[in-house]
C-alpha positions in Angstrom: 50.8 -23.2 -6.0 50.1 -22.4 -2.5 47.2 -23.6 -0.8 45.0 -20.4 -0.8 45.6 -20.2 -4.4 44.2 -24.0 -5.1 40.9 -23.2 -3.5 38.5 -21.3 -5.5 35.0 -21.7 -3.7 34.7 -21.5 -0.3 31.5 -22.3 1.7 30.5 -20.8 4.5 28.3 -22.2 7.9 27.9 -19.9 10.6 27.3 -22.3 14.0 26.5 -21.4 17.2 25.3 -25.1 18.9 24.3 -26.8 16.3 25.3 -30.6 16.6 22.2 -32.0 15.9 21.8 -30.7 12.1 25.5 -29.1 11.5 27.0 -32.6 10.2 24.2 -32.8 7.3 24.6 -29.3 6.5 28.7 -29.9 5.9 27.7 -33.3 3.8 25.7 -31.3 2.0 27.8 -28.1 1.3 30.6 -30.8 0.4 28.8 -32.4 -1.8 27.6 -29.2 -3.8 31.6 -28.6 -4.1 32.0 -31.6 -5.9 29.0 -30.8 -7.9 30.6 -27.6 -9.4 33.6 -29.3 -10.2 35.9 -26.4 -8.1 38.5 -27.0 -5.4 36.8 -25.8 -2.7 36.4 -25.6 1.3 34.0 -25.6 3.8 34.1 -23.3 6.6 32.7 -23.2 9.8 32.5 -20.1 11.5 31.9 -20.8 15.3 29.8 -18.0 17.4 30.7 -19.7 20.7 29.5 -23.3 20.5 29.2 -25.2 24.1 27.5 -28.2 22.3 30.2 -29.5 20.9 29.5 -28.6 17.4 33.3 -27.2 16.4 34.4 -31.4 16.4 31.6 -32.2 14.6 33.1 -29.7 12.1 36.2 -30.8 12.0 35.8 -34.7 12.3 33.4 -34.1 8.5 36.1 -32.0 6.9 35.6 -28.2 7.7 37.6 -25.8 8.6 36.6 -23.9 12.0 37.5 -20.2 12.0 36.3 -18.2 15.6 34.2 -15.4 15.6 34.6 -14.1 19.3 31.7 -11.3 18.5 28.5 -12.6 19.3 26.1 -12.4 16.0 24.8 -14.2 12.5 26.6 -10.7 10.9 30.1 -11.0 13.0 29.7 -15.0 12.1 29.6 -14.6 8.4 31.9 -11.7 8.3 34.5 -13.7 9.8 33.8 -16.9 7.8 34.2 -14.4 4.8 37.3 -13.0 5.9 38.9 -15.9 5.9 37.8 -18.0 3.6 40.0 -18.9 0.9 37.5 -18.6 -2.1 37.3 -16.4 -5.0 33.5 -17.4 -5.0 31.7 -17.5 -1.9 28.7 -18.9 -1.0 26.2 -18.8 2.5 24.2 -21.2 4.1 22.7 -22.1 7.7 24.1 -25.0 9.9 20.9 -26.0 10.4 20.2 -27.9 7.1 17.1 -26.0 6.2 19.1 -25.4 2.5 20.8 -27.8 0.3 23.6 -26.2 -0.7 23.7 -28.6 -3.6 21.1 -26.0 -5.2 24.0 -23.6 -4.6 25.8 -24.6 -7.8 23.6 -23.1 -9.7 24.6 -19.6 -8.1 28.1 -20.3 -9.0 27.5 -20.9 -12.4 25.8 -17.0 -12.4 28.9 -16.0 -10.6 31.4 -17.6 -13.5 28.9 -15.8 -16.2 29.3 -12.4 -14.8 27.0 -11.8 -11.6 28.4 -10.2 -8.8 26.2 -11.8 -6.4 22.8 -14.7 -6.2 20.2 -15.0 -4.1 18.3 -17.7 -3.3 14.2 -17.3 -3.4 12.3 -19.5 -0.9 9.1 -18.0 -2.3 9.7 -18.9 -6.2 10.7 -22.3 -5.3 10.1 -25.5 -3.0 9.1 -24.8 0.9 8.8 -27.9 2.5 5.4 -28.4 4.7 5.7 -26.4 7.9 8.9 -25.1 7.0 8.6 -21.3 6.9 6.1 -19.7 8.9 2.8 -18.2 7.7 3.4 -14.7 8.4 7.0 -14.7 7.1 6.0 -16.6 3.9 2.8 -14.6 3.0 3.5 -10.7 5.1 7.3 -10.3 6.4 9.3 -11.6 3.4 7.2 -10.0 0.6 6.8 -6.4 2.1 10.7 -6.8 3.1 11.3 -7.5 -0.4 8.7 -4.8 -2.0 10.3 -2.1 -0.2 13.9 -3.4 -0.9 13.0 -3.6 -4.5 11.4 -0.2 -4.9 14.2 1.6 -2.4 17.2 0.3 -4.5 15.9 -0.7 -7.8 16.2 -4.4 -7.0 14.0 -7.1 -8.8 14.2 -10.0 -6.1 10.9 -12.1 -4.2 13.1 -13.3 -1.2 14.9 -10.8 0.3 15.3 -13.0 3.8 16.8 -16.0 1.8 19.6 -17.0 3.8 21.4 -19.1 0.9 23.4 -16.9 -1.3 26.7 -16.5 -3.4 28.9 -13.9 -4.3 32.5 -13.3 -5.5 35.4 -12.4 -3.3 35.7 -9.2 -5.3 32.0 -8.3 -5.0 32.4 -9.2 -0.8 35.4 -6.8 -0.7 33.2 -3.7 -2.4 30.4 -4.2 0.0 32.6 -3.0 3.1 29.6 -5.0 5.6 29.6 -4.4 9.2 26.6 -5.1 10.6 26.9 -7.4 13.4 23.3 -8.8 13.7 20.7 -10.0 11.7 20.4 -7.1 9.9 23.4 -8.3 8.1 21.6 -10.2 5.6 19.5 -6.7 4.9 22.8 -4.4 4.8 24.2 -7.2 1.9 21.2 -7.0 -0.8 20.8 -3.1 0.4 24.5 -2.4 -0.6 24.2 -4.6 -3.8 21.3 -2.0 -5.0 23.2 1.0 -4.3 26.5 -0.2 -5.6 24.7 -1.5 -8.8 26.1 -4.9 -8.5 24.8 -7.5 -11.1 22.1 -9.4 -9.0 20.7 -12.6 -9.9 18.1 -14.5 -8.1 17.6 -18.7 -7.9 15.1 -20.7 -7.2 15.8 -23.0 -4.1 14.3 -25.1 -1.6 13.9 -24.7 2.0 13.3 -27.8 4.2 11.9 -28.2 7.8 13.8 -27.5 10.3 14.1 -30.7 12.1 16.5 -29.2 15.5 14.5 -29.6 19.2 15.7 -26.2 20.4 14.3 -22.7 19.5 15.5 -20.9 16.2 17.6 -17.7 17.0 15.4 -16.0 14.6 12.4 -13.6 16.4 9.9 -13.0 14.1 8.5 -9.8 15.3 12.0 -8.5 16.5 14.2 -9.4 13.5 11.4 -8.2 11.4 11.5 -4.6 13.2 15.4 -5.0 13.0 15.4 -5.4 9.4 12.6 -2.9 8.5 14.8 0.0 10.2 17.6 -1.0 8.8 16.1 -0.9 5.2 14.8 2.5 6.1 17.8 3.7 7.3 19.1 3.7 3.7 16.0 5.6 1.9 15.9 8.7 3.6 14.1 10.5 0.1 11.7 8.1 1.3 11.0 8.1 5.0 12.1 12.3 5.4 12.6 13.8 2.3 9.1 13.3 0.4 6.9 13.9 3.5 9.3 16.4 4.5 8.8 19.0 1.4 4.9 18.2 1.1 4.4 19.2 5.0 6.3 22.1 4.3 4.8 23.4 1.0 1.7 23.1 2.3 2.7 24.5 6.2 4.2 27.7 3.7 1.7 27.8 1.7 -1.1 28.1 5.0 1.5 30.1 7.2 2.5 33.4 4.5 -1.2 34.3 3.1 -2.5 34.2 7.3 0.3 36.5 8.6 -0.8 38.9 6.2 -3.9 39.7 7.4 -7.5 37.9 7.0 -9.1 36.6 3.3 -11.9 35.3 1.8 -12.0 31.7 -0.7 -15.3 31.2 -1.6 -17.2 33.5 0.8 -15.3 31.7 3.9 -13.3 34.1 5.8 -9.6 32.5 6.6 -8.2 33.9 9.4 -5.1 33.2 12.3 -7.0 30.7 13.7 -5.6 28.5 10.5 -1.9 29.3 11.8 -2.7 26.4 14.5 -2.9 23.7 11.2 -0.1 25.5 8.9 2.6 26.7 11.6 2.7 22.7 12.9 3.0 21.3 9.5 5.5 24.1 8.5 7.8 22.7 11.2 7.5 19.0 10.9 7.8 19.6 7.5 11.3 20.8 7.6 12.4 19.4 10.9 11.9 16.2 8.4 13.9 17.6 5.7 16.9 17.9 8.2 16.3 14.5 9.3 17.1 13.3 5.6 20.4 14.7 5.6 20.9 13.6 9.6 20.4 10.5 8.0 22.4 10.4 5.0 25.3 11.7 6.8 25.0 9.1 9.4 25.3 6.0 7.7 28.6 7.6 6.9 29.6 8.8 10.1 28.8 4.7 11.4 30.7 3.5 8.3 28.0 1.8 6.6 28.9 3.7 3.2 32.0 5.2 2.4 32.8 8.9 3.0 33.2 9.7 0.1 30.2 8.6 -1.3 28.2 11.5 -3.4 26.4 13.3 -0.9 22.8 14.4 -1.4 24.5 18.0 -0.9 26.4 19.2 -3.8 29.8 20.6 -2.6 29.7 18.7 0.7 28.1 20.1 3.9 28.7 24.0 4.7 28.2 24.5 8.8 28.9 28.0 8.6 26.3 29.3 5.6 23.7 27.1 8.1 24.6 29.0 11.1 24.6 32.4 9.4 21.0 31.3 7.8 19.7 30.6 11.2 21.5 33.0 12.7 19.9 36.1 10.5 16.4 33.6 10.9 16.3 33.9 15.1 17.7 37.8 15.2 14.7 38.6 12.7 12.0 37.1 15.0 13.3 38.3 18.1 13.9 41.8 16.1 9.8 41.5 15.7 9.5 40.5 18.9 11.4 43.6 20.3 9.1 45.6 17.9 5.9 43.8 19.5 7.7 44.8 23.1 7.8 48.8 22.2 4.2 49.0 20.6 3.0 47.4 23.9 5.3 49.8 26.2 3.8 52.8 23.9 0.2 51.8 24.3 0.9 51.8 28.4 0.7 48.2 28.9 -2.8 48.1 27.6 -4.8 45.3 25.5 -3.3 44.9 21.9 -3.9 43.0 18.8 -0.2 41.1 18.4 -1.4 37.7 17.1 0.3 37.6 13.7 3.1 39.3 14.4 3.7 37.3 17.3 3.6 34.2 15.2 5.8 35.6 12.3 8.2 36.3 15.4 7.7 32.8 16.7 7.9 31.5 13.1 11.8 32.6 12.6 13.0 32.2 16.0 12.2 28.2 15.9 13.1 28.0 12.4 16.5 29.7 13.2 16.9 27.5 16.6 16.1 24.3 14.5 18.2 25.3 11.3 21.3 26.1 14.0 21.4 22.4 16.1 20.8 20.6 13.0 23.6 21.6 11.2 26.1 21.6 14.4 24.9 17.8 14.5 25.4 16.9 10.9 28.7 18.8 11.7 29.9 16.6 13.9 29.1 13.6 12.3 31.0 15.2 9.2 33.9 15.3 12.4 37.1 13.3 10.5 37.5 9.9 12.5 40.4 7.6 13.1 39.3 4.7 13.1 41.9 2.3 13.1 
């Protein structure tokens, strides 16, 4: 049996310089191997250390893979790649986890889970080792949104300790480079309808003298896009129809000419409230399918994935739309022009017709560069 074959859990540490915890984080991830009774292997996955830290590694037992790419995603991704495991689990050199806790993730692994994540929150935090804001603002609206976006039931959705089997890694096709990594992992677990557990673990103070890579504020941002990135029904496509039902509904009855709701005479002035909404309205609703198409153009989901448009994109029925949009507005518009050269130049009442002209010209303009964008991002790729 060869030796890849032997091993069947493989642990891994992203490092960059850390030799004062990184040799209690290996005893401890060693230690959890023998727990679960597996053949197993710890592996280091190096970032650039200049402390020293890839000896350390080495002198307790790991194995020390490089990841030239700077970032906690291009770390674990290369730990992952070449680890040896058929279950693998994550952890931080620091020693803020036990990864003794992690054997009970690997027994939901042998029962049929795809992939376990820890939960700070349902279980021990150490005093003064998670700050207030992340423990009582950042992780729970993370994990809220995360659990309403992707139908996820999880607490901790920053938990840095989790598991999940070689098979499950392989599906996820991750390649995010930063922190958002850890947001991209239990994002894709939703969508993919993996088999998610959660475990209740401990997180201990961080005991190092040097500043955590981690920027509350920054990383937060970082992993609030990214989680929006993915629920474009959300952030586009709900606003997106209500601003333009309601611009529509404003805009049509006002071009026709004046009316009365309840004695109150509703008039063009009104077109200055619908004809903005009409447009952000459905400038959003592009934006939903810019954004659906682009987390396949960057290779975040797979090409192939079911689009939110039935039969795949169409550029030329958009161009024709907008197209036969912008030539009706500026066929108004030429109208407009004639009955102002027939009346000599003079004074003449053109507000609504200018605005219905206005109306399909932008709506033509916008419906035209959207769809040459989505276009292009629907270009085929070689990226090999």
């Amino acid at each position: 049996m060869s030796e890849t074959s032997s091993i069947q859990l493989s642990i891994i540490i992203p490092c960059l310089n850390e030799k004062a915890t990184l040799a209690a984080a290996i005893n401890l991830a060693r230690q959890a191997i023998e727990q679960s009774g597996l053949s197993g292997e710890v592996v280091v996955s190096d970032n650039g250390s200049t402390d020293g830290s890839q000896a350390i590694a080495e002198r307790e037992g790991a194995r020390v893979v490089q990841a030239p790419r700077k970032g906690y995603g291009y770390a674990l991704l290369e730990g992952f790649k070449q680890a040896k495991g058929e279950y693998l689990v994550m952890g931080d050199a620091d020693a803020t986890y036990d990864f003794r806790e992690a054997v009970a993730f690997i027994e939901h692994l042998k029962n049929g889970a795809d992939f376990v994540i820890g939960s700070r929150l349902a279980g021990n935090i150490h005093p003064g080792a998670m700050p207030f804001l992340h423990r009582y603002l950042g992780t729970p609206v993370l994990s809220f949104l995360i659990n309403l976006f992707f139908g996820l039931r999880i607490t901790d959705c920053n938990c840095g300790m989790r598991a999940l089997t070689r098979k499950a890694f392989d599906r996820l096709g991750l390649i995010s480079g930063g922190m958002e990594f850890a947001s991209e992992m239990i994002i894709k677990a939703g969508l993919y309808n993996l088999k998610v557990k959660e475990v209740p673990c401990s997180l201990h103070k961080d005991t190092r003298d040097k500043e955590p890579h981690l920027r509350t504020w920054r990383d937060g941002w970082r992993h609030l896009r990214f989680i929006l990135l993915f629920a474009p029904h959300v952030v586009f496509t709900i606003p997106g129809w209500i601003f333009f039902v309601l611009g529509m509904g404003m805009t049509i009855p006002v071009l026709s000419g004046p009316f009365s709701i309840a004695g109150r005479i509703i008039d063009y002035h009104y077109l200055f409230y619908s004809i903005p909404l009409l447009f952000i309205g459905y400038q959003a609703l592009w934006f939903a399918q810019i954004e659906d198409h682009f987390v396949k153009f960057a290779g975040f989901l797979p090409a192939d994935m079911k689009s939110r448009e039935e039969g795949g994109f169409q550029l030329e029925r958009w161009l024709i739309l907008g197209g036969a949009l912008s030539v009706g507005g500026g066929g108004v518009l030429i109208g407009i022009f004639w009955r102002w050269v027939a009346t000599g130049f003079g004074p003449m009442a053109g507000i609504r017709p200018g605005a219905t002209a206005m109306v399909l010209i932008i709506l033509g303009v916008l419906t035209i560069l959207n769809a040459m964008i989505i276009s292009m991002m629907d270009t085929k790729v070689d990226r090999r």
